[in-house]
C-alpha positions as CSV (number, residue, x, y, z in Angstrom):
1,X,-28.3,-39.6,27.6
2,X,-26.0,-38.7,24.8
3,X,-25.5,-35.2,23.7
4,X,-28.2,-34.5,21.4
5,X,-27.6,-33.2,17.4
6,X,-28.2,-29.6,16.7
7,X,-31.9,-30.9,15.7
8,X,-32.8,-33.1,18.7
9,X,-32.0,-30.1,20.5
10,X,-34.9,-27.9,18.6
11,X,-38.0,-29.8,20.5
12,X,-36.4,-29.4,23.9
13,X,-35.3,-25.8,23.4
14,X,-38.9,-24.4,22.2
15,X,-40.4,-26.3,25.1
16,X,-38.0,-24.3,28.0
17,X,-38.8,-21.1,25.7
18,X,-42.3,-21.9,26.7
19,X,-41.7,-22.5,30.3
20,X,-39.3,-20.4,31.6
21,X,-40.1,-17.7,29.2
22,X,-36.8,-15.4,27.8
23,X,-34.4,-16.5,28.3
24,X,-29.9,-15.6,27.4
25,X,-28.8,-18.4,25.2
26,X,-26.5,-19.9,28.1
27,X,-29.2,-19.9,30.1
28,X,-31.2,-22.3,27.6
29,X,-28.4,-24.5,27.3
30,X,-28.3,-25.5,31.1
31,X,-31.9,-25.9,31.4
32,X,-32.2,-27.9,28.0
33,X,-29.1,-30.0,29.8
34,X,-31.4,-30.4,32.9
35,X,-34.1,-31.3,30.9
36,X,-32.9,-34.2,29.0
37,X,-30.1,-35.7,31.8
38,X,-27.2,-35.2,30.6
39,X,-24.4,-35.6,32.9
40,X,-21.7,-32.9,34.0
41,X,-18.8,-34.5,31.8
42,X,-21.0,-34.6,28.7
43,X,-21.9,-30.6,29.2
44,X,-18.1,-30.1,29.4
45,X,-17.7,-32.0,26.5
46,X,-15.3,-29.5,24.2
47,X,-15.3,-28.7,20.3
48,X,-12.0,-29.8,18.4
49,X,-11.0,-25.7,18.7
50,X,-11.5,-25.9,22.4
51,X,-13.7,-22.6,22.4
52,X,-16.7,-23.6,23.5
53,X,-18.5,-26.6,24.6
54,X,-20.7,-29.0,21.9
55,X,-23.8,-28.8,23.6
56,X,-23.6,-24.8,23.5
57,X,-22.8,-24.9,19.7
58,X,-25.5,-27.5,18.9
59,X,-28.0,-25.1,21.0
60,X,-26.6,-22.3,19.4
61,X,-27.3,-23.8,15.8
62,X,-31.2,-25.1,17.5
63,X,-31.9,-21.3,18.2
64,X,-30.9,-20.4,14.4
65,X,-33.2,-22.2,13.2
66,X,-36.0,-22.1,15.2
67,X,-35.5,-18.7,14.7
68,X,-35.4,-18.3,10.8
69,X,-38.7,-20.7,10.7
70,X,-40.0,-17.8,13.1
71,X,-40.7,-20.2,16.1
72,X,-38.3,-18.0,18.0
73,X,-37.4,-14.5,18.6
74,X,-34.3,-12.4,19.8
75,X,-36.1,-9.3,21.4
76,X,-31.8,-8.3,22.4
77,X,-28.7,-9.5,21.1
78,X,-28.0,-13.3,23.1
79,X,-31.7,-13.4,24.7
80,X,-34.5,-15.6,23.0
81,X,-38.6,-15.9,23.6
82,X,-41.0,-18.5,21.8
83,X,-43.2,-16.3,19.2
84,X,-46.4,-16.9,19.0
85,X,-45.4,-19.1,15.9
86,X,-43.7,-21.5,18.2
87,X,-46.7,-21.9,20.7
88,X,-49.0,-22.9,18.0
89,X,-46.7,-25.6,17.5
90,X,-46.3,-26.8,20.6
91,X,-49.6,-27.3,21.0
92,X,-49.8,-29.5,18.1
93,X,-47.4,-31.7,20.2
94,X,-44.7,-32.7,17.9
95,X,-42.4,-35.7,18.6
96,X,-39.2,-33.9,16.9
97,X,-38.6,-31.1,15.2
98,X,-36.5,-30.8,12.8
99,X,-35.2,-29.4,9.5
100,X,-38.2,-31.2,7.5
101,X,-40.8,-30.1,9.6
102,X,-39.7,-26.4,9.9
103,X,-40.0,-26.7,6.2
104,X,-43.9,-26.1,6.4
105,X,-42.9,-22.3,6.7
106,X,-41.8,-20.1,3.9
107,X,-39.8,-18.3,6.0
108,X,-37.7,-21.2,6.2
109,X,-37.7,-22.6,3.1
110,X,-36.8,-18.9,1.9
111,X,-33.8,-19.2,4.4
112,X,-32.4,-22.6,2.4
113,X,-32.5,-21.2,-0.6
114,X,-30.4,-18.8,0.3
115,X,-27.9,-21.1,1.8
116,X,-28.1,-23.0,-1.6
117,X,-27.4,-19.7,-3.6
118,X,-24.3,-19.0,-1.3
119,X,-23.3,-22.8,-1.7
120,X,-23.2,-22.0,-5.4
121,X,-21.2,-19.0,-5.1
122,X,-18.5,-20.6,-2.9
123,X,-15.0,-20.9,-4.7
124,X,-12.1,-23.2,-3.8
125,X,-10.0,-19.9,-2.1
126,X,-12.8,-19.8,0.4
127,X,-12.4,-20.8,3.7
128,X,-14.4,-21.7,6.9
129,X,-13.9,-19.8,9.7
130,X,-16.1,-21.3,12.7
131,X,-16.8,-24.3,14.6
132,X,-19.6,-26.4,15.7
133,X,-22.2,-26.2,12.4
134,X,-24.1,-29.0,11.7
135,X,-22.3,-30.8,8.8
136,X,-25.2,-31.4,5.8
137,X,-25.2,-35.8,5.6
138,X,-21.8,-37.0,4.0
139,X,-23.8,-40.2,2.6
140,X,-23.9,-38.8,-1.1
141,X,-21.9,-35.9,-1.2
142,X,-18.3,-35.8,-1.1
143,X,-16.2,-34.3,2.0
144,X,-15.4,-31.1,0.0
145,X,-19.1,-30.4,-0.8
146,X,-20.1,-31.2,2.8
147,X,-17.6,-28.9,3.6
148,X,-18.8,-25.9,1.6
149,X,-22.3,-26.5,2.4
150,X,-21.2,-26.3,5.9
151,X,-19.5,-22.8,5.3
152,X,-22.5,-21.7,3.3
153,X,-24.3,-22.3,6.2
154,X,-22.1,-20.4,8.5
155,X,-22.3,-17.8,6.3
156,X,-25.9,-17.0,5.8
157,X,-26.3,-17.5,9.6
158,X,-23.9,-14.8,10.2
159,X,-25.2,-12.5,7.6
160,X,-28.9,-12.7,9.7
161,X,-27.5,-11.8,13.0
162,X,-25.3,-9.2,11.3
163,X,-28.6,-7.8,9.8
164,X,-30.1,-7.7,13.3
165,X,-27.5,-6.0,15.1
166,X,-27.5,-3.3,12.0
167,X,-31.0,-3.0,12.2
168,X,-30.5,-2.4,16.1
169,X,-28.1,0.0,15.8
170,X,-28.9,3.6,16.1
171,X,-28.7,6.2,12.8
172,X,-25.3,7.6,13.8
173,X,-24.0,3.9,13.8
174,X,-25.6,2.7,11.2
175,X,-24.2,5.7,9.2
176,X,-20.6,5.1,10.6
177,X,-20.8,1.9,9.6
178,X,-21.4,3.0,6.2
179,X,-18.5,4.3,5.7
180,X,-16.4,1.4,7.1
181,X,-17.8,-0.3,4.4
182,X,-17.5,2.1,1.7
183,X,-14.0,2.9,2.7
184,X,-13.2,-1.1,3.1
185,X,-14.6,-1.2,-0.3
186,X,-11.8,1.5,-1.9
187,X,-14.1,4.3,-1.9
188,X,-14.0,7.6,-0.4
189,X,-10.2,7.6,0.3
190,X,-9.3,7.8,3.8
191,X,-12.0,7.1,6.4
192,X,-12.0,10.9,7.7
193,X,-12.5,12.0,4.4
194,X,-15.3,9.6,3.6
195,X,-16.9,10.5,7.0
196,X,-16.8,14.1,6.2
197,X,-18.4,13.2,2.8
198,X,-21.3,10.9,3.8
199,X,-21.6,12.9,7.1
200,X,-22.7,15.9,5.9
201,X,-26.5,17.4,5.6
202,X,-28.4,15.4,3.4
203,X,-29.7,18.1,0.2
204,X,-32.9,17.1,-2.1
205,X,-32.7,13.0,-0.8
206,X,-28.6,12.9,-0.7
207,X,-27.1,11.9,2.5
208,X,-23.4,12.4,1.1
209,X,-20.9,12.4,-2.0
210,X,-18.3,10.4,-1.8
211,X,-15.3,9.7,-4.2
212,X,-15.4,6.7,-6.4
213,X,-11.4,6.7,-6.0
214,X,-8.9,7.9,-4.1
215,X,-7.9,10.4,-6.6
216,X,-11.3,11.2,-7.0
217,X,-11.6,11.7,-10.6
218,X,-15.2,10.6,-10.6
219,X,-17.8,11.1,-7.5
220,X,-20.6,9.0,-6.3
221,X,-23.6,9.9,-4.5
222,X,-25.1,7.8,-1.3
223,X,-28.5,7.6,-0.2
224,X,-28.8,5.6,3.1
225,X,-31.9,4.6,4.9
226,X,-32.3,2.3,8.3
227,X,-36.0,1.3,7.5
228,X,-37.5,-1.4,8.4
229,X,-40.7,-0.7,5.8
230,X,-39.6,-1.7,1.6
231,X,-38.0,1.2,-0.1
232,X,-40.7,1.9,-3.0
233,X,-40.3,3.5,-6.5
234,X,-41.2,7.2,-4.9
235,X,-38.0,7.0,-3.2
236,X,-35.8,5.7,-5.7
237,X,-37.6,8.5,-8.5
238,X,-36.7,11.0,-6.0
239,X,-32.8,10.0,-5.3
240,X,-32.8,9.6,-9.3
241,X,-34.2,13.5,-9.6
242,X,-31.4,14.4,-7.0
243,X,-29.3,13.2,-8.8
244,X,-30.2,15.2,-12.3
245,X,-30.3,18.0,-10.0
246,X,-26.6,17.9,-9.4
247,X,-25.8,16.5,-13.2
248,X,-24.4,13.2,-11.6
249,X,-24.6,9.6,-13.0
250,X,-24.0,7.6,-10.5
251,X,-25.8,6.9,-7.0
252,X,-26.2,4.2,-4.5
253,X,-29.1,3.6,-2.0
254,X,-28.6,1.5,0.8
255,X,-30.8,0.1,2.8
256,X,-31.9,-2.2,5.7
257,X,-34.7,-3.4,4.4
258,X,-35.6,-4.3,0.3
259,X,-36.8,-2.6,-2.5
260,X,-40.2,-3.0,-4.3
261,X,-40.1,-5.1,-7.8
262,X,-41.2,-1.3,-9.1
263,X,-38.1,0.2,-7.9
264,X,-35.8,-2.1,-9.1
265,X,-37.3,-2.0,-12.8
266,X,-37.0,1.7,-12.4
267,X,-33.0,1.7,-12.1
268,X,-32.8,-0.6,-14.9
269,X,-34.7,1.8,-17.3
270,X,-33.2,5.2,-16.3
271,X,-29.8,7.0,-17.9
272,X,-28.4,7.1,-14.1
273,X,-26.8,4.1,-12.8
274,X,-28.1,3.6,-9.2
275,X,-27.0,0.5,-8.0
276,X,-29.3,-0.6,-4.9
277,X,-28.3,-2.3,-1.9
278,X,-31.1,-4.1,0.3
279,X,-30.3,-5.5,3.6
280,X,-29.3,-9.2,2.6
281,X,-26.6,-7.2,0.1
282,X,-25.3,-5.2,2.8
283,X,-24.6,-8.1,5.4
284,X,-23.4,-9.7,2.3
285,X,-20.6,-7.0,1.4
286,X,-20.1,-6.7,5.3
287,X,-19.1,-10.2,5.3
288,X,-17.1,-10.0,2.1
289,X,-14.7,-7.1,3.2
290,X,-14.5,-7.7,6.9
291,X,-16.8,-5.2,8.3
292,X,-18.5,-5.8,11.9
293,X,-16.9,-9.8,11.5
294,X,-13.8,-11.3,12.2
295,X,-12.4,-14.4,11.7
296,X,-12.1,-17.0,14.4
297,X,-11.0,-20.4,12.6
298,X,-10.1,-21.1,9.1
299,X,-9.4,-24.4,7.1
300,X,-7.3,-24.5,4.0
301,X,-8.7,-27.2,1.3
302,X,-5.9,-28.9,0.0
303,X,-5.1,-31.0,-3.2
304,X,-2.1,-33.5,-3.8
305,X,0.9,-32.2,-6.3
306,X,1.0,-34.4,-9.0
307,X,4.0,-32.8,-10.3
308,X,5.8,-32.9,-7.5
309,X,6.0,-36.5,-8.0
310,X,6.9,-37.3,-11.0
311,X,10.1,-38.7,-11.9
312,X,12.3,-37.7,-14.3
């Protein structure tokens, strides 16, 4: 058999899920290989880069999006079950499963629009940096948008499993990493400065000040919170009435999870700027200034000089 696409993989993965129970993604990827025949040279089979093999990435790419249409869950970092989700589905006994039918959940269709809105945002310096996505169909679009769509999708996949592993990670970390950013960001000076800052006791909902610049002319106040529950307007009122407290203007609340619709009209009707920064924002920054990523493979785009060929 030949080595299935990243969606005739989905079927086969949610139905060893089901079987065997959880299982580590390399795991999954030699029993789907049992499971549908495919022959020793075909799971050897390399990707241009030479990193990993196809079938992993295609498997790899199966398991996001089973996972973002909910059929799937990562209980640890590289292990996977069927949810409860999944097994309803299986028991409707699909033929295939693919993008368009994991389109009958919300979750899902939430997930492309958020690739679409990254698409969008995606400017001719940008560059992708991984191997093995499924390519979107080249039949109508030209090679440069399949490209970025491609990188778009990289992206928001990232930015999920960075939002797990932050959501994983204990206070202490999730308050180191904090400052990583901030600092990354040109906040706060040098990073021992910003950790004494943001590290110290938290006073009337303030976790820490921290310098808006390295001379620090001007101050900025950080509210942090690893929640898993939304962030309400009670909270934001009281960071807000903090922040009067100490005559300040400026805040920021971060957070793992989102805000209510009531807290963000809040911010936008009050003298103090408080900007807020929900989970999807943070993995977004994270991404953006290098923080718990790193680059594997990158791909210039370019154009042909006209004027370089112009006679005189």
């Amino acid at each position: 058999m030949a080595l299935p696409t990243y969606e005739e993989a989905m079927l086969p993965v949610l139905q060893v899920l089901h079987r065997d129970g959880p299982r580590h993604r390399r795991e999954i990827v030699t029993a789907v290989a049992d499971a549908i025949g495919l022959s020793e040279e075909e799971r050897q089979q390399m990707l241009p880069s030479g990193k990993a093999t196809v079938i992993l990435s295609r498997i790899g790419w199966a398991l996001a999006y089973l996972k973002q249409a909910k059929l799937v869950e990562s209980p640890k970092r590289g292990m996977y079950k069927i949810s409860n989700r999944g097994v309803s589905v299986l028991a409707e006994k699909p033929t295939k499963i693919d993008s368009d039918y994991l389109s009958r959940f919300p979750e899902f269709v939430e997930f492309l629009q958020r690739t679409r809105v990254s698409t969008a945002g995606v400017s001719e310096g940008d560059q992708a940096f991984s191997q093995g996505s499924p390519m979107v169909s080249t039949d109508q679009a030209a090679p440069e948008e399949a490209l970025e769509a491609a990188y778009a999708r990289l992206r928001t996949g990232l930015e999920e499993d960075l939002l797990d592993s932050v959501k994983s990670a204990s206070p202490a970390f999730f308050e180191q990493l904090v400052i990583d950013l901030l600092v990354k960001m040109g906040y706060g000076g040098s990073r021992p400065e910003a950790a004494r800052a943001v590290g110290r006791a938290g006073d009337g909902g303030i976790d820490g000040i921290i310098d808006e610049d390295r001379l620090g002319l001007d101050v900025i106040y950080v509210q942090a919170k690893r929640w898993d529950s939304v962030v309400g307007r009670p909270e934001i009122q009281k960071f807000a009435g903090a922040l009067q407290g100490q005559r300040a203007k400026k805040g920021i609340f971060i957070t793992t999870s989102t805000f209510t619709r009531e807290a963000e009209e809040y911010v936008r009707n009050i003298d103090s700027r408080i900007i807020l920064v929900d989970g999807h924002r943070l993995t977004r920054l994270m991404f953006d200034f290098d923080v718990g990523v790193n680059p594997r493979s990158s791909y210039t785009v370019k154009q042909l000089d006209s004027d370089y060929f112009e006679e005189s």
